[in-house]
N, C-alpha and C positions, 0 to 999 in steps of 0.2 A: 174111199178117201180121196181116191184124182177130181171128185166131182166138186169139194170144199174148197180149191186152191183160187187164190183170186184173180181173175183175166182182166185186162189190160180195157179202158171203156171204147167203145167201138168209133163212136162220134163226140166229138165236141159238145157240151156242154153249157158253155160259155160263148158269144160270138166275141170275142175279143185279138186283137189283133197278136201273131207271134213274137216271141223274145227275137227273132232274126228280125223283122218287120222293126221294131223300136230302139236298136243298138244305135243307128243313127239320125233319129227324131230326139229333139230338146226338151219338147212338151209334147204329150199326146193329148191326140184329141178326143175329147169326149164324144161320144155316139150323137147321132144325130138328135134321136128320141129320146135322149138320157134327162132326166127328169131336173138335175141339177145345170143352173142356167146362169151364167158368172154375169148376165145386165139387169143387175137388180135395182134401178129407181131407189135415190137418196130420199133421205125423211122429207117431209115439209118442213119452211124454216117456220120458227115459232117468236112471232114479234113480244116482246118483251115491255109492259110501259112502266119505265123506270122512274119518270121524267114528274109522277104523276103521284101523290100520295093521301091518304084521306085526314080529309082534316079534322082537328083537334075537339073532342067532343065531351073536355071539361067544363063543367060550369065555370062560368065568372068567379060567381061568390066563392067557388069552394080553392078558388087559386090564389085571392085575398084572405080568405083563410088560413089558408096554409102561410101563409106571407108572414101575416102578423102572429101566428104563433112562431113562426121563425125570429121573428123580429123580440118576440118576448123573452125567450129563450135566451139572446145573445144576451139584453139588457137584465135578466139574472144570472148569467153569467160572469158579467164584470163587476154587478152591485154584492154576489157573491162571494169575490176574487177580492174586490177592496175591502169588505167587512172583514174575510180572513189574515189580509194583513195588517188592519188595525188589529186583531187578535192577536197576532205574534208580536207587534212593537208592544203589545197591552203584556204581552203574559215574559217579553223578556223586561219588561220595564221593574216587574212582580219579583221575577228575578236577579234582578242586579239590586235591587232594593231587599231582597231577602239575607244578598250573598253578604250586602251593608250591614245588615244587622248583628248577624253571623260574627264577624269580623270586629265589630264594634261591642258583642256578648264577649267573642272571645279575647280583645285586647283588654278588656276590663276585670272579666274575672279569669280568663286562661292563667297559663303559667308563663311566667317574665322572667327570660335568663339570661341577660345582658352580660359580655365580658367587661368586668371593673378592672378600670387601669394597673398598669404589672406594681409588682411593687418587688423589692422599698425604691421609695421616691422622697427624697432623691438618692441615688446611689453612692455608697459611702467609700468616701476616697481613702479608703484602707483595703487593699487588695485583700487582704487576711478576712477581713469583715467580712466583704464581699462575696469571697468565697465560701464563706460560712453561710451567708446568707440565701445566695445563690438568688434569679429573677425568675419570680412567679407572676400568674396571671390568675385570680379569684375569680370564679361564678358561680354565681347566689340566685334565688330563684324569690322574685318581688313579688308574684302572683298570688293568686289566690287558690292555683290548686296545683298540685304537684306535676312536676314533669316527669314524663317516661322516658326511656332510652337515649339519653344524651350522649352526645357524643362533643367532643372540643379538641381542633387540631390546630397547632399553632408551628411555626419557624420563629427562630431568634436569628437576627443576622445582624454584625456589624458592617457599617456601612459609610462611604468616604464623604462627608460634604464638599461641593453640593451636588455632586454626582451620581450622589447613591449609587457606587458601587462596591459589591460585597465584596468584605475582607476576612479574610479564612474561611473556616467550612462551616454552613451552617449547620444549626441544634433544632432536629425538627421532634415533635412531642406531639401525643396525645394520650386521650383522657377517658373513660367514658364510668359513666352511672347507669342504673337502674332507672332508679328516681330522683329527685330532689325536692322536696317537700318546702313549702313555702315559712317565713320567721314562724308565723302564729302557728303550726302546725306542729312545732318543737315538742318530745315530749320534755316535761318537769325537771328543772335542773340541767337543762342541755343547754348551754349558751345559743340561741337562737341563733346568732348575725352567723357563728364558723359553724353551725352544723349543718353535713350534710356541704358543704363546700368541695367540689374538685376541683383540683388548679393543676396549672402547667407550672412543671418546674424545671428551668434551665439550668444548667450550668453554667457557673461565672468564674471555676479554677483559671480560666486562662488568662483572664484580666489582668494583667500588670499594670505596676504606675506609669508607665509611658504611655496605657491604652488609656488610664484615666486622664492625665494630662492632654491628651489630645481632643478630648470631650469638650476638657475647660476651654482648650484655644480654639473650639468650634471645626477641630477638622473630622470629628469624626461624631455620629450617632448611633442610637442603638435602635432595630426595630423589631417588633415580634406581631406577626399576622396570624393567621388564620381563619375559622372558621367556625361556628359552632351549628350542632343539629338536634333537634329536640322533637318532641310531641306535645302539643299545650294542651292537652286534656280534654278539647271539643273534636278530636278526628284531624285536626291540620298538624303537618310538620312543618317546622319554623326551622329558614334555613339563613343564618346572620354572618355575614362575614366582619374580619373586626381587624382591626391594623394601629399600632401606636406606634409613636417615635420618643425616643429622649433625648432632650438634647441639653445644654446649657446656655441660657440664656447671653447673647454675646454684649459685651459692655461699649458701648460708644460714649465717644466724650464730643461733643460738639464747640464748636469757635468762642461760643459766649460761654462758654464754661459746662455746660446742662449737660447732663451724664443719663442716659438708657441702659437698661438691658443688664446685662450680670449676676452676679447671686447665684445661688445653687439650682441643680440643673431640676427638670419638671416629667414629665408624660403627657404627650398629649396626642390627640387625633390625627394618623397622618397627612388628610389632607390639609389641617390647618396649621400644624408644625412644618410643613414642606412652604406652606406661605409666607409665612414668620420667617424662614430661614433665607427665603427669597427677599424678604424685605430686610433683613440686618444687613445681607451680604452688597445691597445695593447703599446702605446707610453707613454704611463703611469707613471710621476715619482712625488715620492713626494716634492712638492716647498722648496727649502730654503730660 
């Protein structure tokens, strides 16, 4: 077993210099014969001709070629572009003339449900009547074929000339049907003109002789607006709005004698009762 144990080498191995020899050396040096040699000669420099390129070795023809297909190209492109938009003014023109037609089928034979002036007209200077009577507003269907889903919203407001402004609370109202079938469409023994009529009906309790009397001296008018909304039987909804005033006509007496205006009072369109009213109150004199 003493003969297996491993002995220490006798001589170097290596000729390399000791760890005491290189504690203060920076770089060692390599062996004289050591095959690695730090003066190794840089590459050759490698001239570059940049300066220099080879020339173009399209044909002629095939470069006017190419040209005028480019060039054909653009010029269907815009005779393209212009003919498309003669097509759009051509096919909205198809259009607004269809929508004309449309419009013009439907004002003729559609359904027509104008608001007919309120009534009674003129309003009767007995408060008791009056009150009996109470201010309504008629719509009747003139058309030719029935209307679906109406609807009719109106205000009653009394009002100051020529200020128009409201005096007490207004009466606001509305209405609606189903249908409303046009006169010819009545059945048998139906009075045509009231069947089939919805109206707005206000209330006139409040009216006193002092509100009627003040009609008469033109300080006060009555108005009822609103709105009416319908179907006229081609797919359009008809949206009208509708406004009267009542007033009484104001009486002027002029120098040479000639008398205007007076008599029992009317209904009429607001904005041509607001005119009227503009022009009595400028034509203004007092009666002898």
């Amino acid at each position: 077993m003493d003969g297996l144990e491993a002995q220490p080498p006798t001589e170097q191995t290596i000729n390399a210099p000791s760890p005491q020899d290189t504690v203060n050396s920076k770089t060692p040096t390599p062996p004289a014969n050591s095959p690695i040699s730090p003066n190794v000669p840089p590459s050759p420099f490698q001239k570059r001709h940049t300066h220099t390129c080879r020339p173009d070795q399209t044909p002629w023809w095939k470069t006017l070629l190419e040209g005028l297909a480019l060039a054909t190209v653009i010029c269907y492109t815009i005779a393209a572009y212009k003919q498309l938009d003669t097509m759009n003014r051509t096919y909205l023109e198809m259009q607004k003339q269809t929508n004309l037609e449309q419009q013009q089928i439907a004002g003729t034979f559609g359904a027509i449900v104008p608001a007919e002036f309120p009534r009674p007209s003129p309003i009767s200077d007995d408060p008791v009547l009056l009150k009996f009577q109470g201010i309504n507003l008629f719509f009747a269907n003139s058309g030719k074929v029935k209307a679906t889903g109406f609807i009719a919203d109106g205000t009653l407001r009394r009002v100051t000339l020529p200020d128009y402004k409201t005096l007490g609370i207004p009466q606001h109202k509305q209405v609606t049907a189903i249908q409303i079938r046009p006169y010819d469409q009545m059945p048998p023994g139906v009075p045509g003109v009231y069947a089939e009529q919805p109206d707005l009906r206000f209330d006139a309790a409040d009216f006193t002789s002092h509100d009627i009397k003040r009609l008469h001296d033109y300080k006060e008018a009555i108005e009822v607006s609103g709105y009416t909304e319908y179907s006229d039987g081609f797919g359009n909804t008809v949206h009208q709005p509708f406004c009267f005033l009542y007033t009484v006509p104001l009486r002027h007496v002029f120098d040479n004698g000639a008398a205007t205006g007076g008599g029992e009072g009317m209904w009429g369109l607001c904005e041509d009762v607001r005119r009227i009213v503009t022009q009595s109150l400028n034509w203004k004199e007092s009666p002898k």
